[in-house]
Backbone as a ProteinNet text record, in pm:
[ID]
protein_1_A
[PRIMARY]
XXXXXXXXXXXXXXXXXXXXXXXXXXXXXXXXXXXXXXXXXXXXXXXXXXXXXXXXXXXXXXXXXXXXXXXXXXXXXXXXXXXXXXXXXXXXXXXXXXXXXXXXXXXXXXXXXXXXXXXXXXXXXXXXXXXXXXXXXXXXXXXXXXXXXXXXXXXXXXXXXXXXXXXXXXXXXXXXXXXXXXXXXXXXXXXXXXXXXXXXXXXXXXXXXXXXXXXXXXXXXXXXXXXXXXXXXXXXXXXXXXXXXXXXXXXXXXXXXXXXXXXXXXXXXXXXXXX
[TERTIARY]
15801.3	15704	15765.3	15730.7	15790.8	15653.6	15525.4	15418.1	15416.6	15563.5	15593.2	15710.7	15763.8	15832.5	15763.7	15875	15838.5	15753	15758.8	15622.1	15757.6	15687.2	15730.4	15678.5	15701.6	15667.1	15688.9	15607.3	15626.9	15620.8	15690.6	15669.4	15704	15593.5	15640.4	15689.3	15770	15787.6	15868.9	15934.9	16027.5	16163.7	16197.6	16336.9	16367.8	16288.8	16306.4	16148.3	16129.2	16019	15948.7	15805.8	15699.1	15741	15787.7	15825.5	15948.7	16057.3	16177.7	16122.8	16053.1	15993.1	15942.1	15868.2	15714.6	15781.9	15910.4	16008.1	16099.1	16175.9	16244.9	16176	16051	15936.4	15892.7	15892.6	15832.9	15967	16074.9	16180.3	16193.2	16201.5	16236.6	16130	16025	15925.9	15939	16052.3	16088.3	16062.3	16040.3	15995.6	16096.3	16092.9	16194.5	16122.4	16170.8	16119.4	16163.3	16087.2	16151	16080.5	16167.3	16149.4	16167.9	16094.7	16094.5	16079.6	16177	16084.4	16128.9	16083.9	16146.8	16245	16311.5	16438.5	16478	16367.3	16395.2	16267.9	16317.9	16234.3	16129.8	15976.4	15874.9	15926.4	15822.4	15813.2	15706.3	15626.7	15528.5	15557.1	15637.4	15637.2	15748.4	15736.1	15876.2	15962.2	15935.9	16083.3	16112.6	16253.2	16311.7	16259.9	16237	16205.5	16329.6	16346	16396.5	16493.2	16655.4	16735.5	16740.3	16860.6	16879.1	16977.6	17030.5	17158.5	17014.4	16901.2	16836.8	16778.1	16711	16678.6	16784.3	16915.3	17021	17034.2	17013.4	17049.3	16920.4	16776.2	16649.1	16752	16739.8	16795.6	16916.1	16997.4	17083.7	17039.3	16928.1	16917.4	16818.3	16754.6	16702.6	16790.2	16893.4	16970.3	17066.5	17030.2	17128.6	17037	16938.1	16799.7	16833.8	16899.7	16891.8	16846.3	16753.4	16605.8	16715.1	16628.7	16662.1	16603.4	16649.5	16586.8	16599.3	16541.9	16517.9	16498.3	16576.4	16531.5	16514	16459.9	16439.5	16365.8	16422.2	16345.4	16244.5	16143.2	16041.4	15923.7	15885.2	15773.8	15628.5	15567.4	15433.1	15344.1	15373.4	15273.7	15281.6	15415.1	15482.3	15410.7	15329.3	15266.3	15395.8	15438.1	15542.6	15685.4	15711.1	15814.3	15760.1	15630.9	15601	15583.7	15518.6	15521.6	15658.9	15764.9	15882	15929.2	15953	15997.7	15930.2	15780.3	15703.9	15735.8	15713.4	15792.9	15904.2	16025.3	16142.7	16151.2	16113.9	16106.2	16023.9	15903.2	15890.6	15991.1	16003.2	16115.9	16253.7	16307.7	16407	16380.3	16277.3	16236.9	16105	16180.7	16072.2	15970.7	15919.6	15828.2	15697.5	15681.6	15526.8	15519.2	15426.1	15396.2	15284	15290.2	15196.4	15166.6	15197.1	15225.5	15253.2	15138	15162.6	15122.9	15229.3	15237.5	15201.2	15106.3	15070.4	15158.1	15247.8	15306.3	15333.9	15343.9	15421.4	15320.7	15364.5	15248.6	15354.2	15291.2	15304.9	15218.3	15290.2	15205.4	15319.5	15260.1	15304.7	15281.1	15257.5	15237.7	15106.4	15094.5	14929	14904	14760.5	14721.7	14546.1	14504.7	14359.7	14312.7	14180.1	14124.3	14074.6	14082.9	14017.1	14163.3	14306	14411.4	14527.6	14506.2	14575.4	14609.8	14747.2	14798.3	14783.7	14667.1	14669.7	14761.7	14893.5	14995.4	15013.8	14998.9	15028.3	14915.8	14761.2	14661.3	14700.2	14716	14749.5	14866.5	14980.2	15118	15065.5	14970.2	14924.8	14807.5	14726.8	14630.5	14680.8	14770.3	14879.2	14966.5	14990.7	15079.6	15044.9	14933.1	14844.6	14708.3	14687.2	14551.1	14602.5	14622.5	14672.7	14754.5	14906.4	14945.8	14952.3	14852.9	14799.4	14750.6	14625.1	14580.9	14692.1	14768.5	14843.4	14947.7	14992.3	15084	14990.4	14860.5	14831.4	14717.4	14779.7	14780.3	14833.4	14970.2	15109.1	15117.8	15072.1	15084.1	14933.2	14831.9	14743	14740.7	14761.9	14787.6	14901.1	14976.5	15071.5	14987.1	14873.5	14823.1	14670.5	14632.9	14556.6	14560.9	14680.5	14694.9	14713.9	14741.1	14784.7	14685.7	14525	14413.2	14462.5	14586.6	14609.8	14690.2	14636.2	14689.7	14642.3	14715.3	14737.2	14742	14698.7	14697.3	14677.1	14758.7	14774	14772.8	14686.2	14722.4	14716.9	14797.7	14875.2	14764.4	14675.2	14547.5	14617.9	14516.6	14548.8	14391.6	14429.9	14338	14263.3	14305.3	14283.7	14191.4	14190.9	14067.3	13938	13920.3	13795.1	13761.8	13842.1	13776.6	13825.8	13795.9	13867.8	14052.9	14094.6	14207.3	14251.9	14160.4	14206.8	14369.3	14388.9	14498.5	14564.3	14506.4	14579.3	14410.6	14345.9	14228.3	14281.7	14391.1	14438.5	14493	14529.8	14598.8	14455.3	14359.5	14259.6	14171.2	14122	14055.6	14159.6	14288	14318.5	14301.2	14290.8	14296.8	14180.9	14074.5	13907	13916.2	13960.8	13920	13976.4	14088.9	14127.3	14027.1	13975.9	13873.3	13787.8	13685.9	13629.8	13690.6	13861.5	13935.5	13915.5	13959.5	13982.7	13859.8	13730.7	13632.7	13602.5	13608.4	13569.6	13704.5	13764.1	13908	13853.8	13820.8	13803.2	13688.2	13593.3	13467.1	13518	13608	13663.7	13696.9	13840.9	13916.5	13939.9	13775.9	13780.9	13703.5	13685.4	13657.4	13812.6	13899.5	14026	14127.6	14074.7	14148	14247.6	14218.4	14283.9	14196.6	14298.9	14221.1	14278.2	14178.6	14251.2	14210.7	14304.5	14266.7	14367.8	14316.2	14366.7	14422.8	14564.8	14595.3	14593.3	14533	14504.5	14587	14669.5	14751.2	14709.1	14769	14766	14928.7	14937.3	15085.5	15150.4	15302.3	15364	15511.5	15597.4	15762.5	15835.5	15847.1	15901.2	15909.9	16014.2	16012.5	15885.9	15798.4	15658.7	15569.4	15588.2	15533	15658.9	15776.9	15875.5	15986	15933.8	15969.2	15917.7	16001	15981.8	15821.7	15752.8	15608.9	15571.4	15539.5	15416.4	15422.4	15579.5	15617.9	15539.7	15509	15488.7	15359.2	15297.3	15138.5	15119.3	15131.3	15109.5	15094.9	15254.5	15262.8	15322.2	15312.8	15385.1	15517.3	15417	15518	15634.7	15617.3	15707.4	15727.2	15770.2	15738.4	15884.8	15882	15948	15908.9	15998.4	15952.6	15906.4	15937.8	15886.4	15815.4	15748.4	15602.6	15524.1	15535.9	15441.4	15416.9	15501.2	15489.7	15388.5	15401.2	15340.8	15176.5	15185.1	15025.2	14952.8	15059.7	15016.2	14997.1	15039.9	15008.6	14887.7	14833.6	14660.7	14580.5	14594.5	14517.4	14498.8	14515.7	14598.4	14530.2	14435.6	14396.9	14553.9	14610.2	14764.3	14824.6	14817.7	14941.8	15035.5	15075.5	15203.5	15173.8	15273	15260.2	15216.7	15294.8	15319.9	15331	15307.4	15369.8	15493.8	15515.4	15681.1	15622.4	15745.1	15669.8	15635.3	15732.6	15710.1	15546.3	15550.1	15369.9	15268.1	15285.2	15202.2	15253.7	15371.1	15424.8	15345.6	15316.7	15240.6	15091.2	15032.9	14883.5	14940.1	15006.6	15016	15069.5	15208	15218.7	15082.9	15008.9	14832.6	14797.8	14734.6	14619.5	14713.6	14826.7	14904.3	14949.9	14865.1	14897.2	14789.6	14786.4	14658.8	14566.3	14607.1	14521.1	14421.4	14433.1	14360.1	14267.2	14256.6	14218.7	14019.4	14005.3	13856.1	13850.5	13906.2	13932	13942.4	13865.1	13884.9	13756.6	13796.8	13743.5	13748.5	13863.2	13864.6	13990.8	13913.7	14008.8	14010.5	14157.7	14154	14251.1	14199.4	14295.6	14385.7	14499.8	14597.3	14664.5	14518.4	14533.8	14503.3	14558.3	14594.3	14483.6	14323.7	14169.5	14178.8	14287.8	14274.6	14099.9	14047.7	13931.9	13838.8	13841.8	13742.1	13685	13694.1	13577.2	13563.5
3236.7	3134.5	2995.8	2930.4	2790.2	2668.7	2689.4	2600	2437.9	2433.1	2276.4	2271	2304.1	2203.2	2080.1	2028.7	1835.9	1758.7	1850.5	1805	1704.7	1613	1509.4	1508.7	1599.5	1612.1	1536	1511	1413	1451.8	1514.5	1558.9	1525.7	1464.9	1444.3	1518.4	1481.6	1560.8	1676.7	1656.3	1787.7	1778.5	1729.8	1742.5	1881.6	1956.7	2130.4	2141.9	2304.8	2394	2412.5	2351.7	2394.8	2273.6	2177.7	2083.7	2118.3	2197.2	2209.1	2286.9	2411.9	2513.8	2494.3	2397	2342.1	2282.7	2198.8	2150.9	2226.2	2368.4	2448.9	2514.6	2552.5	2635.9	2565	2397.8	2335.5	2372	2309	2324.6	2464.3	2526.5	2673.2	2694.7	2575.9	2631.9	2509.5	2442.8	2365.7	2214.5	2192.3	2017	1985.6	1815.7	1787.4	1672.9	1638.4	1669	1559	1457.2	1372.1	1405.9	1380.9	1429	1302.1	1270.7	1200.8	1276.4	1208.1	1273.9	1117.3	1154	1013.6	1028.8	1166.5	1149.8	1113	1086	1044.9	1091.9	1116.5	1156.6	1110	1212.4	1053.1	1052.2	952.3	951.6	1076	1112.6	1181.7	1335	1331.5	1511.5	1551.2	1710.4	1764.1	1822.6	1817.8	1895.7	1825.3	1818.6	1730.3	1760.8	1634.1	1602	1622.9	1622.7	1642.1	1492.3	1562.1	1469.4	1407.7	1282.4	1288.7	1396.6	1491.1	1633.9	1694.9	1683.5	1789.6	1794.4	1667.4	1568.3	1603.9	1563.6	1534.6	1697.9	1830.7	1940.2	1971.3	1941	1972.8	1893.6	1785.1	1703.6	1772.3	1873.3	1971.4	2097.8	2170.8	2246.3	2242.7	2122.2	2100.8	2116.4	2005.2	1999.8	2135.2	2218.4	2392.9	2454.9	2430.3	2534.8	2405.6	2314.2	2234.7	2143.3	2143.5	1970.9	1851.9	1773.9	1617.2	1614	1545.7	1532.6	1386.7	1330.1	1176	1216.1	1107.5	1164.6	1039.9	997.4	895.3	864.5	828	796.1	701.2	802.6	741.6	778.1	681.2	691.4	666.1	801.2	791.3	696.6	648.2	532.7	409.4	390.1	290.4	268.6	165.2	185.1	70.6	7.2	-84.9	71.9	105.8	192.6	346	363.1	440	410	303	224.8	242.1	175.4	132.2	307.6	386.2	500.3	574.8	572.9	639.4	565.5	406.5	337.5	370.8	366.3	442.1	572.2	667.3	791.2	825.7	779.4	778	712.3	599.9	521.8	593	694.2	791.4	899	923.4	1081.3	1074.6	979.2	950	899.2	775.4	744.1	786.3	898.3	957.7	1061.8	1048.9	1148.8	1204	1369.7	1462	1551.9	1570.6	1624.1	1516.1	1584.2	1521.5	1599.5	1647.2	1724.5	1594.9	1598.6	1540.3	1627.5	1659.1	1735.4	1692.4	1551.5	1530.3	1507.5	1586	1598	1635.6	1611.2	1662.6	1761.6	1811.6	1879.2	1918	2021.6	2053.9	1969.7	1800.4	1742.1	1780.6	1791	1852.3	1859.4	1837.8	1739	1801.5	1776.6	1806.4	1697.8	1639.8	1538.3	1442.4	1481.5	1373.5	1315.2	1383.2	1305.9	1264.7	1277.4	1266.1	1098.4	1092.1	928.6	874.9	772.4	724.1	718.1	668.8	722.5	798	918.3	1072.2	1064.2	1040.4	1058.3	996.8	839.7	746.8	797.6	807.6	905.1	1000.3	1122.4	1196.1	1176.5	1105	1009.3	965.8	878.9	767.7	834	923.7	1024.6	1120.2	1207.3	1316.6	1243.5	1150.1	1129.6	975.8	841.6	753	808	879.6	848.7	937.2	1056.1	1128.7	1020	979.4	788.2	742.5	691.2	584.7	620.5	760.8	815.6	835.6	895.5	907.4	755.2	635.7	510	461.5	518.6	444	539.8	643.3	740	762.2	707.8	708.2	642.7	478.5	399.9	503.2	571.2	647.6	758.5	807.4	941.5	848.5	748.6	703.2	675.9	561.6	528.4	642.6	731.5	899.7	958.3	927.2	1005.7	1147.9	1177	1310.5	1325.6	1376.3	1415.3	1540.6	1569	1690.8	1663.6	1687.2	1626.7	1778.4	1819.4	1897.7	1846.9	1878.7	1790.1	1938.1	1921.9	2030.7	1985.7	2119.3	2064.6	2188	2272.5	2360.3	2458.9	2602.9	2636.6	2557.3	2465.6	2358.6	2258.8	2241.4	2184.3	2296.8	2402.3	2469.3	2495	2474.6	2592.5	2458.4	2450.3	2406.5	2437	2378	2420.3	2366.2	2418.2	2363.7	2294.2	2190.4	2150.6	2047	2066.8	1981.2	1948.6	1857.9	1779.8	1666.3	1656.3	1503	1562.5	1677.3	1774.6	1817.3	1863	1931.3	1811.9	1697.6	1594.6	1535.7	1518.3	1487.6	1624.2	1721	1825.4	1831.8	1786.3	1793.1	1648.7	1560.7	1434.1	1429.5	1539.7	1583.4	1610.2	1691.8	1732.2	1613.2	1511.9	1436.7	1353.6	1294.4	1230.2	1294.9	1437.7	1480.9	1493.9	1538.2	1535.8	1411.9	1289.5	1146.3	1139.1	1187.7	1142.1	1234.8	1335.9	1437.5	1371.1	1323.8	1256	1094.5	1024	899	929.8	1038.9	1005.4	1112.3	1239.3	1320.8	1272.2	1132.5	1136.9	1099.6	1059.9	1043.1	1133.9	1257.4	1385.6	1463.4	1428.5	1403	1464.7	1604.6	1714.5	1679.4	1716.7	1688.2	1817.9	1883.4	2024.8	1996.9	2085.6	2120.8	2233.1	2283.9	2432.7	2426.8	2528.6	2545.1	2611.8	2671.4	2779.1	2792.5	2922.7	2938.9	2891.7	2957.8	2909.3	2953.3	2864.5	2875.7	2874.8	3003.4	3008.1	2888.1	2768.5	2659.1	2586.9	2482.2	2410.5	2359.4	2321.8	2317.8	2374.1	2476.5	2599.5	2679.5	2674	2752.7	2694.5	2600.7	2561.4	2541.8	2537.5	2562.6	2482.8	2397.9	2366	2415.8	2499.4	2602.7	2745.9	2749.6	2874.6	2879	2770.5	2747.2	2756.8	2658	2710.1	2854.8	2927.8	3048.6	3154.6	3126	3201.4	3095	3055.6	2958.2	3069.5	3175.5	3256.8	3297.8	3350.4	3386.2	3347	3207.8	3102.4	3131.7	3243.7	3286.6	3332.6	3275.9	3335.4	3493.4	3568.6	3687	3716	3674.5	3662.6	3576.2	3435	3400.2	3489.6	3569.5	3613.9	3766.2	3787.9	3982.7	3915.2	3740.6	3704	3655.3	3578.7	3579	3668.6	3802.3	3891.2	3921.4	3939.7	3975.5	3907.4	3771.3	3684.6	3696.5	3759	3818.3	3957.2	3959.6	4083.4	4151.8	4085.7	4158.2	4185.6	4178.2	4221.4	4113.1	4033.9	3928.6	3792.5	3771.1	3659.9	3536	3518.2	3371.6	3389.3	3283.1	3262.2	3237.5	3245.9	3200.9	3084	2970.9	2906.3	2928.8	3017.9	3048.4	3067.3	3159.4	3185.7	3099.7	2946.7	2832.1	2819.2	2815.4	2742.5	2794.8	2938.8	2985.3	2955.3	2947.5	2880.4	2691.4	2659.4	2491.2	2529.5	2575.3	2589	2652.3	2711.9	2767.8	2618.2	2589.9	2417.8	2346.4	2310.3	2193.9	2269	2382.2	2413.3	2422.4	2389.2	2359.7	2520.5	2617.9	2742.1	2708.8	2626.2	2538.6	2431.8	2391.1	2307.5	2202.1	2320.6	2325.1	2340.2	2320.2	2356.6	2187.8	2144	1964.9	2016.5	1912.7	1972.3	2018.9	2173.5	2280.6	2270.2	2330.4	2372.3	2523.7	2563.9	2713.7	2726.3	2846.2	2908.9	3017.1	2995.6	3106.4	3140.3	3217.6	3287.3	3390.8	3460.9	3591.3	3636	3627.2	3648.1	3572.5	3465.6	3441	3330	3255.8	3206.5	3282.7	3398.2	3528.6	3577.8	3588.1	3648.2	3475.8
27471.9	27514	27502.2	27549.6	27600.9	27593.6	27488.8	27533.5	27512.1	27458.9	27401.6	27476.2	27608.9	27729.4	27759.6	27731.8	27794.3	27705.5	27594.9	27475.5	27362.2	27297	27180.8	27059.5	26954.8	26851.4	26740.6	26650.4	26536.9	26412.2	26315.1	26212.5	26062.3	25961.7	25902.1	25746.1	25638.8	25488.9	25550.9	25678.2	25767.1	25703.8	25575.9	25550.2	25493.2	25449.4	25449.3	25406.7	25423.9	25366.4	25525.3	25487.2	25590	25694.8	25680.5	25765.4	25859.8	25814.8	25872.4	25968	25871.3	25992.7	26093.6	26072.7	26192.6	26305.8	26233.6	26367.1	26434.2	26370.1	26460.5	26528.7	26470.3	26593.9	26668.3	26701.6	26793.2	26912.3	26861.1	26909	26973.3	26917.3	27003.1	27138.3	27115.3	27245.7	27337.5	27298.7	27438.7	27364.4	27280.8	27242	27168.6	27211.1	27129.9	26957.7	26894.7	26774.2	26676.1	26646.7	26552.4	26407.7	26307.4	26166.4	26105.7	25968.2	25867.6	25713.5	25648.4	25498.9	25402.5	25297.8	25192.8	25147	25129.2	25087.9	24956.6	24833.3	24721.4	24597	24502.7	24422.2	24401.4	24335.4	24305.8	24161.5	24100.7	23944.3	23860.9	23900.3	23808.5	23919.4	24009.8	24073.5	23985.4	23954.9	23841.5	23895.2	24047.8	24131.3	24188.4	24273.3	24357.2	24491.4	24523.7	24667.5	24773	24897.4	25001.5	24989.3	24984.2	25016.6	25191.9	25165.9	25290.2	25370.5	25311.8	25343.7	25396.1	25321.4	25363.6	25474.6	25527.4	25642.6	25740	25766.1	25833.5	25902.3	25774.1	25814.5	25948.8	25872.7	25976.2	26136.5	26162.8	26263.5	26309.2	26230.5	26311.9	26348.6	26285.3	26374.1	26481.4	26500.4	26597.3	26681.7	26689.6	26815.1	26868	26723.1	26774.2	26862.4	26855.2	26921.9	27095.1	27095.3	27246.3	27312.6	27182.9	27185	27112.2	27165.8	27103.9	26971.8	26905.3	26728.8	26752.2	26625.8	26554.9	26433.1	26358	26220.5	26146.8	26051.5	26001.3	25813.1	25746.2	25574.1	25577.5	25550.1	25607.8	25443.2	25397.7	25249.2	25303.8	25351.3	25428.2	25341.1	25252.3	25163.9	25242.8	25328.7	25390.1	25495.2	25540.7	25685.6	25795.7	25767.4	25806.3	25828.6	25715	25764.4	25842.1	25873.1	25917.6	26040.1	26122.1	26218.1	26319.5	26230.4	26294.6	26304.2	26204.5	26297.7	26391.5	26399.8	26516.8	26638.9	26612.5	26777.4	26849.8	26738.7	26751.3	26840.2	26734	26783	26908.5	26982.4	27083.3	27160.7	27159.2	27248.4	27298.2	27196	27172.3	27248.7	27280.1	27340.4	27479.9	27475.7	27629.1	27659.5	27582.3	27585.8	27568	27474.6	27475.4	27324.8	27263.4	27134.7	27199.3	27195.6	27236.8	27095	26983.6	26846.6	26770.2	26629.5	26498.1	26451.2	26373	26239.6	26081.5	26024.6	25936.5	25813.1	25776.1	25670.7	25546.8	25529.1	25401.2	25299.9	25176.4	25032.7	24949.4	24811.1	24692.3	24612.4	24535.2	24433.9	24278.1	24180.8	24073	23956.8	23979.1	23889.8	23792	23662.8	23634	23496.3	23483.5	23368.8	23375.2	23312.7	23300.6	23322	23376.1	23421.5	23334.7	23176.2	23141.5	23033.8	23038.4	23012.9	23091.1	23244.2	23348.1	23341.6	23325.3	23340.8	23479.2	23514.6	23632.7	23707.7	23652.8	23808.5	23886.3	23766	23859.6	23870.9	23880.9	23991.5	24100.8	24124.8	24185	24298.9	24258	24319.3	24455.6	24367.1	24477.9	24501.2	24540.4	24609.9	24750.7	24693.5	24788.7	24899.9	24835.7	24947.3	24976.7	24930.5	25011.8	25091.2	25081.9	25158.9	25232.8	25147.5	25203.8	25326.4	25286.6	25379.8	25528.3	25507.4	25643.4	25735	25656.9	25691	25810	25726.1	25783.4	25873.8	25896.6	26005.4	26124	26105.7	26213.1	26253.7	26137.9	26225.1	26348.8	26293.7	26375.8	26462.6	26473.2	26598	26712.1	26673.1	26734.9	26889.3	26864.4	26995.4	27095.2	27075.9	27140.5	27244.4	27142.3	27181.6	27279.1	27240.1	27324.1	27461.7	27459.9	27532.7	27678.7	27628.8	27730	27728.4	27667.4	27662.9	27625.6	27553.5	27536.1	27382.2	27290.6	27186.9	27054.8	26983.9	26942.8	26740.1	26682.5	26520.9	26450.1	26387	26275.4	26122.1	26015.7	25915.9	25802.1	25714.4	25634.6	25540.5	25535.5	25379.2	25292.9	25256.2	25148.6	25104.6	25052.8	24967.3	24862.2	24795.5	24704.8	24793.8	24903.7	24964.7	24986.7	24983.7	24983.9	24820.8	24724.2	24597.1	24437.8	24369.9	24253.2	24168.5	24126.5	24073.3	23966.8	23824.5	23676.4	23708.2	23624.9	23625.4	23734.8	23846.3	23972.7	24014.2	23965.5	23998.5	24077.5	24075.2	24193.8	24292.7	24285.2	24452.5	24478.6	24410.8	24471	24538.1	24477.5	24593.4	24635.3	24670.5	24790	24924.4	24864.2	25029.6	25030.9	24930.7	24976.6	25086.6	25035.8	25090	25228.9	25290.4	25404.5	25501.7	25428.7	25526.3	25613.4	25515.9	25579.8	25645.8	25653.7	25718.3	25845	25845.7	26000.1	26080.1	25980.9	26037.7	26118.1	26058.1	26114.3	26227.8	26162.4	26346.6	26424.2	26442.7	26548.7	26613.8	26600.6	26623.7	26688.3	26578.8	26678.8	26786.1	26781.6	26910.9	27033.4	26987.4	27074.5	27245.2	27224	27409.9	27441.6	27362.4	27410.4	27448.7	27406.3	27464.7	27341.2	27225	27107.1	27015.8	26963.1	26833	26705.4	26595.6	26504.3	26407.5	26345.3	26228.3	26163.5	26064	25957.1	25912.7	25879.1	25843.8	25702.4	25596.4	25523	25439.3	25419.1	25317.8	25196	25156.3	25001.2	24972.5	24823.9	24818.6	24902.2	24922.3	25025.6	24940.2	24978.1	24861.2	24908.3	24884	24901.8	24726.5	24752.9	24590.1	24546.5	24629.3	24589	24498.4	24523.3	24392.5	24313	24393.8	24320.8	24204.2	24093.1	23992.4	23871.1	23806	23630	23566.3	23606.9	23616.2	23604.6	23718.4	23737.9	23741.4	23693.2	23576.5	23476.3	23402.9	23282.9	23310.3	23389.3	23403.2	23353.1	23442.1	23511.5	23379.2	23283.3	23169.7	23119.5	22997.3	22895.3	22852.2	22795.1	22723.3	22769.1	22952.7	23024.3	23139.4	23156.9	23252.8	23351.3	23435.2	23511.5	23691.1	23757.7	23834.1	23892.5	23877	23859.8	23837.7	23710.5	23641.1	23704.3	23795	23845.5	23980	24042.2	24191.3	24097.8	24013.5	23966.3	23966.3	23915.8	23893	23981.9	24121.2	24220.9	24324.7	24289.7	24460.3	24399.2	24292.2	24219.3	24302.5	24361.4	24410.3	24516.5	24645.3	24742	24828.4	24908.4	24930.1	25011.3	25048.6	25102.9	24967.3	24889.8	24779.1	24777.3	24855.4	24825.4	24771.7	24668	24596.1	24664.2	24798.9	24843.5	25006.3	25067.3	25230.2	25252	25338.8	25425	25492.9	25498.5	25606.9	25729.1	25766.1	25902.4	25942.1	25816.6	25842.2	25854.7	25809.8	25802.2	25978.6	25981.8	26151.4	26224.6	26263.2	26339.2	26392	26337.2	26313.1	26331.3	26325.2	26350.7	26463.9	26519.5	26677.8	26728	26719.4	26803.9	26834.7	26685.7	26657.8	26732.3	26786.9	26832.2	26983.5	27039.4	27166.1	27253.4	27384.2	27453.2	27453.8	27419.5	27380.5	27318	27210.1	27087	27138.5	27303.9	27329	27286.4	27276.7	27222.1	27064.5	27018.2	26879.9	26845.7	26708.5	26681.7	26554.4	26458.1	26325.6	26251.9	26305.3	26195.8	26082.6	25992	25851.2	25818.2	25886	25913.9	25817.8	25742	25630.9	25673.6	25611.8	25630	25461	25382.2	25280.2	25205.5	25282.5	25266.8	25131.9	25175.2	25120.7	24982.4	24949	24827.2	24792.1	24940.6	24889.8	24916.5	24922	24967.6	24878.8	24699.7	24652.4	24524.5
[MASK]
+++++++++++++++++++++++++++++++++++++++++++++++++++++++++++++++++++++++++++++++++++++++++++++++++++++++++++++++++++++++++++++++++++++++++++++++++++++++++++++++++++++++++++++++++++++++++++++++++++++++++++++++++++++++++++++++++++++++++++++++++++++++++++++++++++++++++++++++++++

């Protein structure tokens, strides 16, 4: 299938995981594909963030699959540096954004709510909800002006249910929701959807470090032991997603099949918010 020929994708937090993915599967269906991530650690997340090697590699295999790439360090808190690479990156690829991948977030940081150090609330606030906000600021006038556009925004299981411990990841993917709800309602006479893909965990550095080892089991804060406690959760039996598996469901929501589709927050977790 080919449903993203001649299509301009925008994706951001694409320097690996669910982002790299979301851009070689755009790519493989004919689009060409600009990527951003920050490229630098935060202060209160406990795994490393996406270098620029890691960035540079997404931006090569775009161009192995035959599409044009853009790639750019980009701190979605940044509305000035978010701006200047969405201008860019259209300008680079033909004048037009038809795709936005809303991707870039944090998580793992975690604290109970009533000793959580305002930063690390603040941190992922700023960059799970601010800066969905503010990318699909700088990318909106693009999709208007063409009465035609396409908005994916990466929420989570943690937006339908509670999650001891990550009370600042869990209302930012609640507070997702009413964002997209109110954009789907702004800018649907403009021809312009906006959803949400939902996942459970996903095997990326996100969930796959010594953190939330420790959550999981203090005693035996291994991975192994978190995947035996996560397939329990799971009417499939498996611990975790692939990204690929998130890609799929965002290439659908970001293909005109989807066209009637604006509003939704569709889960892809494997029955974990099911009982």
């Amino acid at each position: 299938m080919n449903r993203f020929e001649g299509k301009t994708v925008l994706i951001t937090g694409a320097g690996r995981g669910q982002g790299r993915s979301h851009a070689l599967g755009f790519a493989r269906e004919g689009a060409d594909v600009a990527v951003c991530d920050i490229c630098q650690d935060a202060a209160t997340i406990p795994y490393e963030l996406s270098s620029r090697a890691d960035l540079d590699e997404t931006v090569r295999l775009i161009e192995a699959e035959g599409r044009k790439a853009v790639g750019g360090v980009v701190d979605v808190r940044n509305y000035a540096q978010l701006k200047e690479f969405t201008d860019r990156a259209v300008a680079e690829l033909g004048g037009k954004l038809d795709v936005l991948c809303c991707n870039a977030g944090v998580f793992a940081s975690a604290a109970t709510l009533d000793v959580m150090p305002e930063e690390m609330w603040d941190e992922m606030i700023d960059t799970n909800v601010k800066g969905v906000w503010l990318t699909c600021k700088a990318a909106l006038p693009h999709m208007m002006a063409r009465k035609y556009g396409r908005i994916v925004v990466t929420g989570s299981t943690a937006g339908h249910i509670g999650a001891p411990n990550f009370g600042h990841y869990t209302a930012s993917k609640h507070a997702l929701d009413g964002l997209v709800k109110t954009l789907a309602w702004e800018q649907g006479a403009n021809g312009i959807t906006v959803n949400i893909v939902a996942p459970t965990g996903v095997g990326t550095r996100m969930i796959l470090n010594d953190t939330l080892y420790g959550i999981f089991d203090a005693a035996n804060p291994t991975k192994e032991r978190m995947s035996e406690m996560l397939a329990g959760t799971h009417a499939s039996g498996v611990p975790w997603l692939e990204p690929e598996d998130v890609t799929k469901v965002v290439l659908f929501l970001a293909s005109d099949d989807a066209a009637r589709m604006t509003a939704a927050n569709v889960k892809v977790d494997m029955g974990y918010t099911a009982l």
